[in-house]
GUTI-688482 format. One record per atom (N, C-alpha, C): x, y, z; residue in three letters; residue number from 1. Coordinates in pm, whole numbers, plus 50000, padded with zeros to 5 digits. Layout:
REM GUTI-688482
PAFI x y z aa i
PAFI X Y Z ala NUM
...
***
This chain:
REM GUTI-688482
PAFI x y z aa i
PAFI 52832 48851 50310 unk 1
PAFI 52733 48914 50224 unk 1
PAFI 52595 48902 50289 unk 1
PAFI 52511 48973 50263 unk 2
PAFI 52370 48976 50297 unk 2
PAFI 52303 48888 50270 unk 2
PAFI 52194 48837 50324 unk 3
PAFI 52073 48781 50241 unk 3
PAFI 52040 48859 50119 unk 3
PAFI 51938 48821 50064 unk 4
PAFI 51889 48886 49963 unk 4
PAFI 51812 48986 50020 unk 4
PAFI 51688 48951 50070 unk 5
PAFI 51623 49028 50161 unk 5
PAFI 51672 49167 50229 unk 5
PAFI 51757 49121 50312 unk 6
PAFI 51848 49234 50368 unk 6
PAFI 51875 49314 50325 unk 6
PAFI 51917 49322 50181 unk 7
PAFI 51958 49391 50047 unk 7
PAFI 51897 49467 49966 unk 7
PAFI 51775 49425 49957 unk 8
PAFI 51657 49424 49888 unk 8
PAFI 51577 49558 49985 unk 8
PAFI 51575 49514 50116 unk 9
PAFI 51490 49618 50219 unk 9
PAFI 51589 49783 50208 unk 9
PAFI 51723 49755 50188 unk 10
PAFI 51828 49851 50193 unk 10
PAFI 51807 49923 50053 unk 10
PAFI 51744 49890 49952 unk 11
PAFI 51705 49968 49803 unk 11
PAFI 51587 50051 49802 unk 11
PAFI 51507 50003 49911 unk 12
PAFI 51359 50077 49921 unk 12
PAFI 51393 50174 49971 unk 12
PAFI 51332 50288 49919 unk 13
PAFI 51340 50439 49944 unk 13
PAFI 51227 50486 49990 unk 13
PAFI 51095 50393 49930 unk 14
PAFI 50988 50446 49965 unk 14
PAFI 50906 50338 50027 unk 14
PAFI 50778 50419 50094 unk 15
PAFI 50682 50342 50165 unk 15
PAFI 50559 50397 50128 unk 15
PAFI 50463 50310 50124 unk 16
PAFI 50308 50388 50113 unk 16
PAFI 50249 50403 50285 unk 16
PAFI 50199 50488 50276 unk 17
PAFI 50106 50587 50374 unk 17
PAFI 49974 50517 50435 unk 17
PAFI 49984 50338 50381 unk 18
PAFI 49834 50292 50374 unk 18
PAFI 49758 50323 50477 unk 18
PAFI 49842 50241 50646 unk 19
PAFI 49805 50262 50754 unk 19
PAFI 49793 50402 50792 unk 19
PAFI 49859 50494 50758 unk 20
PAFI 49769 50642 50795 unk 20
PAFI 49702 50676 50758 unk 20
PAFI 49653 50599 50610 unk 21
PAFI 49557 50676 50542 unk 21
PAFI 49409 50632 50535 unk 21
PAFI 49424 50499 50610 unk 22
PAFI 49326 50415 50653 unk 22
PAFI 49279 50459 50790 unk 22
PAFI 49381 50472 50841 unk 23
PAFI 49351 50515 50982 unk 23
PAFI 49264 50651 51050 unk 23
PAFI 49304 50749 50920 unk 24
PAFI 49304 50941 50922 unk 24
PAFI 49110 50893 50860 unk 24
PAFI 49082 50803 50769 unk 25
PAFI 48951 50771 50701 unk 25
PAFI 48883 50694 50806 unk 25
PAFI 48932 50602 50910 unk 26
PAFI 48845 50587 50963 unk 26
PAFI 48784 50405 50878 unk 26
PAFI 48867 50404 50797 unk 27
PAFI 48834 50240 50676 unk 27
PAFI 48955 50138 50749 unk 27
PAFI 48883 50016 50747 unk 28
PAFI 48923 49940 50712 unk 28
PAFI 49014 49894 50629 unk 28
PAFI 49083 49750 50643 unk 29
PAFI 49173 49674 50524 unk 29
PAFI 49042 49643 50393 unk 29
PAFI 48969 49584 50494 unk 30
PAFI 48833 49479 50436 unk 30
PAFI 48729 49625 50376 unk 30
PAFI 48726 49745 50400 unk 31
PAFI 48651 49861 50360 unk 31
PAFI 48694 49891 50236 unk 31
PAFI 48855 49925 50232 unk 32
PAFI 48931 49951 50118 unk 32
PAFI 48894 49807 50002 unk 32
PAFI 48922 49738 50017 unk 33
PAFI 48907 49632 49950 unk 33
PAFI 48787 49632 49854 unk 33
PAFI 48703 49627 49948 unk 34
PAFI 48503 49616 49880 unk 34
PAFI 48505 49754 49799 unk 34
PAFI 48565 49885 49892 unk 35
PAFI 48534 49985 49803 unk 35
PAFI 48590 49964 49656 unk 35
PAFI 48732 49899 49634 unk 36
PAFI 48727 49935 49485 unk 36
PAFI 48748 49827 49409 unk 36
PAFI 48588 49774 49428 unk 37
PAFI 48511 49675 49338 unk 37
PAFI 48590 49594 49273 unk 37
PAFI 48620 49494 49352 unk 38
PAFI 48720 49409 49256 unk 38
PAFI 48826 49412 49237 unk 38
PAFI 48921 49550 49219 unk 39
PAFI 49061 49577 49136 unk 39
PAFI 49133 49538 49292 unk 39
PAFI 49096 49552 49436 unk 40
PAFI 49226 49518 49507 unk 40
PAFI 49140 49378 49573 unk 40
PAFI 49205 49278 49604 unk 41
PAFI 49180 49190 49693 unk 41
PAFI 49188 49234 49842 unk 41
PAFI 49150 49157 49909 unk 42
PAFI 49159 49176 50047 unk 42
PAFI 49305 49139 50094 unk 42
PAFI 49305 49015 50088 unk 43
PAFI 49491 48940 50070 unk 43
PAFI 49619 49005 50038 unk 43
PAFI 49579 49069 49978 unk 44
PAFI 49672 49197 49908 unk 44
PAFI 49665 49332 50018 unk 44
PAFI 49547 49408 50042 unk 45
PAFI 49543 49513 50122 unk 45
PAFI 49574 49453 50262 unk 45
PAFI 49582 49337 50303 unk 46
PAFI 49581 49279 50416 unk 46
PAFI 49704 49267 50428 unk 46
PAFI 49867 49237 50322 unk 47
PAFI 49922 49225 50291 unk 47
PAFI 50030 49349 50339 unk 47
PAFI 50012 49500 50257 unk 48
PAFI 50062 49598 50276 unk 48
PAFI 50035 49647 50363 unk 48
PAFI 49923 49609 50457 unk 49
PAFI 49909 49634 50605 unk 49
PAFI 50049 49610 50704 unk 49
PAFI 50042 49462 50698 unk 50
PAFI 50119 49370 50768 unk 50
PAFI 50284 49429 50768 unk 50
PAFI 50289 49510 50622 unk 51
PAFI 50456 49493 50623 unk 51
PAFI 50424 49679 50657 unk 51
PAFI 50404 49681 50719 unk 52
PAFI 50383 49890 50781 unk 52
PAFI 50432 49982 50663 unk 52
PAFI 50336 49956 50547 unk 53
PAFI 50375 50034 50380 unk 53
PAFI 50482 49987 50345 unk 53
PAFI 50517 49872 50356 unk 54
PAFI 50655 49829 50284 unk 54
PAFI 50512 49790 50162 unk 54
PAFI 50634 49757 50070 unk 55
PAFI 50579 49688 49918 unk 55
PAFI 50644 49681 49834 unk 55
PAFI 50682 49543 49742 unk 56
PAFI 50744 49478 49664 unk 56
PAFI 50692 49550 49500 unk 56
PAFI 50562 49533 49496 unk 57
PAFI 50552 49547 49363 unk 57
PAFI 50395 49606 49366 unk 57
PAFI 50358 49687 49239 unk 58
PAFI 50259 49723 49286 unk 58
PAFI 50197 49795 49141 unk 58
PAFI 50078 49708 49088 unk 59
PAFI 50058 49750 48947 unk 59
PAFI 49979 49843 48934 unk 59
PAFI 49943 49924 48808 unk 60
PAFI 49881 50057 48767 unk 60
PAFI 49765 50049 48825 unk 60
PAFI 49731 49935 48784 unk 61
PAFI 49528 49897 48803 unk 61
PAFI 49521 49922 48979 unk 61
PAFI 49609 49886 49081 unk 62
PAFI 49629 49896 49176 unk 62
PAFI 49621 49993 49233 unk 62
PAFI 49754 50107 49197 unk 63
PAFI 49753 50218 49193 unk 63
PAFI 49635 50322 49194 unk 63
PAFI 49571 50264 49118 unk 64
PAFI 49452 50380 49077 unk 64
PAFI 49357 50325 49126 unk 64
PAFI 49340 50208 49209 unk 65
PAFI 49239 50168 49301 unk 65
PAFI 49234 50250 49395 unk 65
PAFI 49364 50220 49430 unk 66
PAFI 49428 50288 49642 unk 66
PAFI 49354 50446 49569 unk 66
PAFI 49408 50520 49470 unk 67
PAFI 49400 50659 49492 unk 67
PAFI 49230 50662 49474 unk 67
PAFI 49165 50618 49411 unk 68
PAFI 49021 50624 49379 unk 68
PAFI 48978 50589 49509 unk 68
PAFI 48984 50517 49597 unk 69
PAFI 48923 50480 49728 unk 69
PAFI 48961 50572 49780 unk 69
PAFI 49026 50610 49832 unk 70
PAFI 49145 50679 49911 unk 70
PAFI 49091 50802 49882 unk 70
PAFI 49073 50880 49788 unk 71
PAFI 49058 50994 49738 unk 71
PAFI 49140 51095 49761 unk 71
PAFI 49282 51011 49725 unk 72
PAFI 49490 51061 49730 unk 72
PAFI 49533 51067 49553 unk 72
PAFI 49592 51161 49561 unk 73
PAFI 49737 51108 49424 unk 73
PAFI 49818 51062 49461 unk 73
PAFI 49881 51002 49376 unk 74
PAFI 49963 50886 49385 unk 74
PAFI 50081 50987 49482 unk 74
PAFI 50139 51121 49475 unk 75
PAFI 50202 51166 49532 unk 75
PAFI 50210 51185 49724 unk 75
PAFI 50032 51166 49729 unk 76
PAFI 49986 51144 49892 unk 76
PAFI 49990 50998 49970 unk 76
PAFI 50023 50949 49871 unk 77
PAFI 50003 50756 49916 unk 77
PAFI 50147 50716 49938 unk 77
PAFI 50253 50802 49918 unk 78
PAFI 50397 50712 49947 unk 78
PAFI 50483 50838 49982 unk 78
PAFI 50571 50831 50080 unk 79
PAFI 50642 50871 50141 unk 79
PAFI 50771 50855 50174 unk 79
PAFI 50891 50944 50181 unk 80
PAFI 51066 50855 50204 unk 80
PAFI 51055 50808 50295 unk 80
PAFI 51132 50699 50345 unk 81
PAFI 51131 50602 50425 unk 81
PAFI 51271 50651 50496 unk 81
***
């Protein structure tokens, strides 16, 4: 049997777009962050960096950070994997 992990990576269908969409803007981890005042940490955007748009979990308030910075719908920020 698998790890959990192993298992877990095999259910994800999707990925977010962060690193292209950071990249296509020209921002930062630490840019994104400051831009939306509070609602994302750095630790966190530093986070979904690291795993190349992988992501475990990911709340509304969040959500509507990335797209408010970003200036994406939620439909431009994640992609099939």
């Amino acid at each position: 049997m698998l790890p959990r992990t192993a298992r877990l990576r095999k259910l994800v269908l999707m990925r977010m777009r962060l690193p292209e969409l950071l990249r296509e803007r020209g921002m930062t981890a630490y840019a994104l962050a400051m831009g939306s005042e509070g609602r994302l940490t750095f630790s966190v955007v530093y986070r979904w960096m690291r795993a190349k748009g992988g992501f475990e979990n990911l709340t509304r308030a969040q959500l509507e950070a990335l797209c408010q910075v970003l200036g994406v719908g939620p439909g431009e920020l994640f992609t099939k994997r």
